[in-house]
VMD Tcl script that builds the backbone (N, CA, C; Angstrom):
set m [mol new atoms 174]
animate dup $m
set s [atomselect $m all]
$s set {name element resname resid chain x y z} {
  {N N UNK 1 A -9.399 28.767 -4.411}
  {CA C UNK 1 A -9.744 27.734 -5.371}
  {C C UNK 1 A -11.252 27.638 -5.501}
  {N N UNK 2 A -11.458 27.528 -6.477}
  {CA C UNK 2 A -12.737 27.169 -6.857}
  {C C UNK 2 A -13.479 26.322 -8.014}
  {N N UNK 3 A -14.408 25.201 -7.590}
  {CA C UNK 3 A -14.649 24.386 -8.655}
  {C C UNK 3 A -14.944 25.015 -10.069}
  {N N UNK 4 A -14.480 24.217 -11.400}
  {CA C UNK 4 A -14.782 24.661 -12.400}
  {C C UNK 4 A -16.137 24.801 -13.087}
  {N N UNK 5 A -16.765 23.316 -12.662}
  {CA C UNK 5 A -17.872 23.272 -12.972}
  {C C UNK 5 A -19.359 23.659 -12.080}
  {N N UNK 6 A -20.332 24.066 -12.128}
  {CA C UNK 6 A -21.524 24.177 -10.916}
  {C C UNK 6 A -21.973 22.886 -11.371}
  {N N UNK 7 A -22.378 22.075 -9.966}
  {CA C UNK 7 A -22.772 21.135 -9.622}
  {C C UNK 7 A -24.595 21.443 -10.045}
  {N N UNK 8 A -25.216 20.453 -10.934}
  {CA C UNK 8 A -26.419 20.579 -11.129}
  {C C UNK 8 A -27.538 19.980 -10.449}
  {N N UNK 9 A -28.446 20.118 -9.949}
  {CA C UNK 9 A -29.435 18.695 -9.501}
  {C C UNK 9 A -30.206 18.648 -10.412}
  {N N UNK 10 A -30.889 17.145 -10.428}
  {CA C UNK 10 A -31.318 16.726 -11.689}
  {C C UNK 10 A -32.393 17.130 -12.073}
  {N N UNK 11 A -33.362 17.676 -10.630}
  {CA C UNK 11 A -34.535 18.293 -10.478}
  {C C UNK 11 A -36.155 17.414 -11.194}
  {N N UNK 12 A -35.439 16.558 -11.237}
  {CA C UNK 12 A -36.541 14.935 -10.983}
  {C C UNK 12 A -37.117 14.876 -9.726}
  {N N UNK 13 A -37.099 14.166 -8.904}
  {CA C UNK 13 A -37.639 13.703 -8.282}
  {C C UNK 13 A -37.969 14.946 -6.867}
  {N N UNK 14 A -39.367 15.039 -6.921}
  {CA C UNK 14 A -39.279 15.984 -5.670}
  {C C UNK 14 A -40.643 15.505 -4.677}
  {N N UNK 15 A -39.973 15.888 -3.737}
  {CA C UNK 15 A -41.165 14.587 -2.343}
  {C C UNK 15 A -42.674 15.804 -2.157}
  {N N UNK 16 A -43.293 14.660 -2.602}
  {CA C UNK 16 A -44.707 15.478 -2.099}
  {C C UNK 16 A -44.791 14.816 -0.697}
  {N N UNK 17 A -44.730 16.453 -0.326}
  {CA C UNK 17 A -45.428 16.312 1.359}
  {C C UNK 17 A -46.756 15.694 1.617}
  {N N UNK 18 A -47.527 15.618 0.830}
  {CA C UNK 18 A -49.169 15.938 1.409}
  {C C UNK 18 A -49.942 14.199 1.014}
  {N N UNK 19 A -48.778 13.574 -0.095}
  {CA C UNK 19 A -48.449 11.998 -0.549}
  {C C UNK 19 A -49.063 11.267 0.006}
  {N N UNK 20 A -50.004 10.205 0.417}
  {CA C UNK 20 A -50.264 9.163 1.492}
  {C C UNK 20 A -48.475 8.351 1.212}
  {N N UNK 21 A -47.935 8.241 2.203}
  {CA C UNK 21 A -47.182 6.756 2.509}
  {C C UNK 21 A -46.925 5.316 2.217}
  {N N UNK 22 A -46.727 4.595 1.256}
  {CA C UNK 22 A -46.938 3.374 1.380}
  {C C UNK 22 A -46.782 2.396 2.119}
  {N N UNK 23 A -47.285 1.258 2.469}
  {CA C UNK 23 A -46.947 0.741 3.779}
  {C C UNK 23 A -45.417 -0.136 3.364}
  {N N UNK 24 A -44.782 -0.478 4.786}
  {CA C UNK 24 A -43.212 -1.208 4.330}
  {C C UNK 24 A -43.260 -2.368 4.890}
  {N N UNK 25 A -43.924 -3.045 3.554}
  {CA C UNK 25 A -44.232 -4.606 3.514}
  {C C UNK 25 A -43.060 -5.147 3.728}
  {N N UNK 26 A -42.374 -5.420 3.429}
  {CA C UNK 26 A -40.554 -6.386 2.982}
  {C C UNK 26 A -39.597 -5.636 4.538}
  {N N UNK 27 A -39.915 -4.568 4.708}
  {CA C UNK 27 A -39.402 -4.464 6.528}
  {C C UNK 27 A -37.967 -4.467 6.031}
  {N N UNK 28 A -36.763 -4.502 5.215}
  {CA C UNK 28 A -35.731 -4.695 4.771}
  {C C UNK 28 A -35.401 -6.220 5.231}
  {N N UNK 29 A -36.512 -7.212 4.965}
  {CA C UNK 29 A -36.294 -8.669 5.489}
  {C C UNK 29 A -36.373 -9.195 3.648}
  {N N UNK 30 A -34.950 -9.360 3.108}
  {CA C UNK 30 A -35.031 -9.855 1.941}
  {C C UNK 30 A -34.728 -11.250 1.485}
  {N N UNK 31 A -34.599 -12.294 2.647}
  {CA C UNK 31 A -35.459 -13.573 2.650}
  {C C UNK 31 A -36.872 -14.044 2.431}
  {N N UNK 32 A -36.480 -15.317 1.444}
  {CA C UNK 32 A -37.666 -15.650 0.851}
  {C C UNK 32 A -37.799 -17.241 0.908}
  {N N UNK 33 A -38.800 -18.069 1.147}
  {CA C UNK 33 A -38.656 -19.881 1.392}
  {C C UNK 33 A -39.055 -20.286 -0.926}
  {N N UNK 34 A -39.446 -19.025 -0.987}
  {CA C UNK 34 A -40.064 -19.626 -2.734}
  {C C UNK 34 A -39.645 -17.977 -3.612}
  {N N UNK 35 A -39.517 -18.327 -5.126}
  {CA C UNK 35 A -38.939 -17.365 -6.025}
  {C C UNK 35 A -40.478 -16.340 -5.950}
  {N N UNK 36 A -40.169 -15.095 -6.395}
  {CA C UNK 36 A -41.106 -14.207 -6.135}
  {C C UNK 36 A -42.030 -13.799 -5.130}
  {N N UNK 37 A -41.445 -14.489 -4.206}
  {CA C UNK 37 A -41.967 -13.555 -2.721}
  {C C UNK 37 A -42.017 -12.085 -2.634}
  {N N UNK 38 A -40.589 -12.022 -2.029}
  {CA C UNK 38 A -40.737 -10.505 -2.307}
  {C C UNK 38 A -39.468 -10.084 -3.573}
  {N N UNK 39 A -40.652 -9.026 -4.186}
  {CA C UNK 39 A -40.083 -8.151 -5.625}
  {C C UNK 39 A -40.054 -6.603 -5.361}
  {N N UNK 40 A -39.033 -6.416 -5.338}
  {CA C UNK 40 A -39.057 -4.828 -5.405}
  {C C UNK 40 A -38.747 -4.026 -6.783}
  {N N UNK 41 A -39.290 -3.071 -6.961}
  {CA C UNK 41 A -38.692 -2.403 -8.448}
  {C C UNK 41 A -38.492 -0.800 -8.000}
  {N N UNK 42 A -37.878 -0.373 -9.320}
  {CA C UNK 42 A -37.881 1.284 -9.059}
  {C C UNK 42 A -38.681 2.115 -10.579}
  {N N UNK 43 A -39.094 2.707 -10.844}
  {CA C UNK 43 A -39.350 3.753 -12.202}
  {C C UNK 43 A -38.033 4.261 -12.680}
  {N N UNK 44 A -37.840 4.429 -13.508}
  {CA C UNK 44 A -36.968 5.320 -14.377}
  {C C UNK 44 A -37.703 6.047 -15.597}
  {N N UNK 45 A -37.862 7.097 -15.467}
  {CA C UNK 45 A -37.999 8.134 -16.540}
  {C C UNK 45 A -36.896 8.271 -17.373}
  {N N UNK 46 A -36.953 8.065 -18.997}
  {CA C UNK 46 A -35.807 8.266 -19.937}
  {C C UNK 46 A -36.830 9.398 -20.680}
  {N N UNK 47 A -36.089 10.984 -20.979}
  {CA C UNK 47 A -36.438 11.889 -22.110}
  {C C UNK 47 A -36.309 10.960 -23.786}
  {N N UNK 48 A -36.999 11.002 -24.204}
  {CA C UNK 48 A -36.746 10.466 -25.958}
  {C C UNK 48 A -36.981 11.329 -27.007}
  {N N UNK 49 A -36.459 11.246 -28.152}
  {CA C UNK 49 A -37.376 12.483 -29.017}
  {C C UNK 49 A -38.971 12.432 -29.413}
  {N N UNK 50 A -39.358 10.863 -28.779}
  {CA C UNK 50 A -40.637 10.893 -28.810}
  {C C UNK 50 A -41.361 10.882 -27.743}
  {N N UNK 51 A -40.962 11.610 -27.166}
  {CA C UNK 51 A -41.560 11.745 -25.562}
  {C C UNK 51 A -40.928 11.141 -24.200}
  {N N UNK 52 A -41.604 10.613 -23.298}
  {CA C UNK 52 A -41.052 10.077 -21.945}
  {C C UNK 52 A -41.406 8.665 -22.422}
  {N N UNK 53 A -40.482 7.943 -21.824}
  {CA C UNK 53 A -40.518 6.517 -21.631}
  {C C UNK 53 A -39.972 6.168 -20.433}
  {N N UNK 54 A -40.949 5.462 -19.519}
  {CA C UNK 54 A -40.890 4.854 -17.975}
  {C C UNK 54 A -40.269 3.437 -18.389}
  {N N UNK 55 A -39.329 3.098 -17.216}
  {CA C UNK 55 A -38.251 1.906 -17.518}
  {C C UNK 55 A -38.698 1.517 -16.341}
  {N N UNK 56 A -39.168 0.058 -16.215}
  {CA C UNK 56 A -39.111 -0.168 -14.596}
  {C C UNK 56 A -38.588 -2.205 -15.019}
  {N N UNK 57 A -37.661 -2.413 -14.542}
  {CA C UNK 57 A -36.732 -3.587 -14.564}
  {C C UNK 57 A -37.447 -4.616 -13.712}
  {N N UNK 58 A -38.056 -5.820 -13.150}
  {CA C UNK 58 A -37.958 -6.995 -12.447}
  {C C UNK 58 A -37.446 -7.645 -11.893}
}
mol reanalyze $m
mol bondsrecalc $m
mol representation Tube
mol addrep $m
């Protein structure tokens, strides 16, 4: 048996080794005493026919 389809990677995101680190403020401690303490977000890259457009949510 064998799958029909080949599995693709998306070939986005690739780790630079040589990167400085950011520091890990929030420690996975996602308690807060007031609104907007801590905010985390992510980037999203969308292809468009008019180029790249970065999505980043709040």
């Amino acid at each position: 048996m064998r799958n029909k389809y080949k599995h693709r990677s998306n070939r986005i995101t690739k780790a630079d080794k040589e990167a400085m680190k950011s520091d890990n403020r929030i420690e996975r401690d996602f308690e807060a005493n007031e609104p907007l303490i801590n905010v985390v977000t992510d980037i999203t890259e969308v292809k468009t026919a008019n180029g790249k457009l970065y999505v980043s949510v709040i």
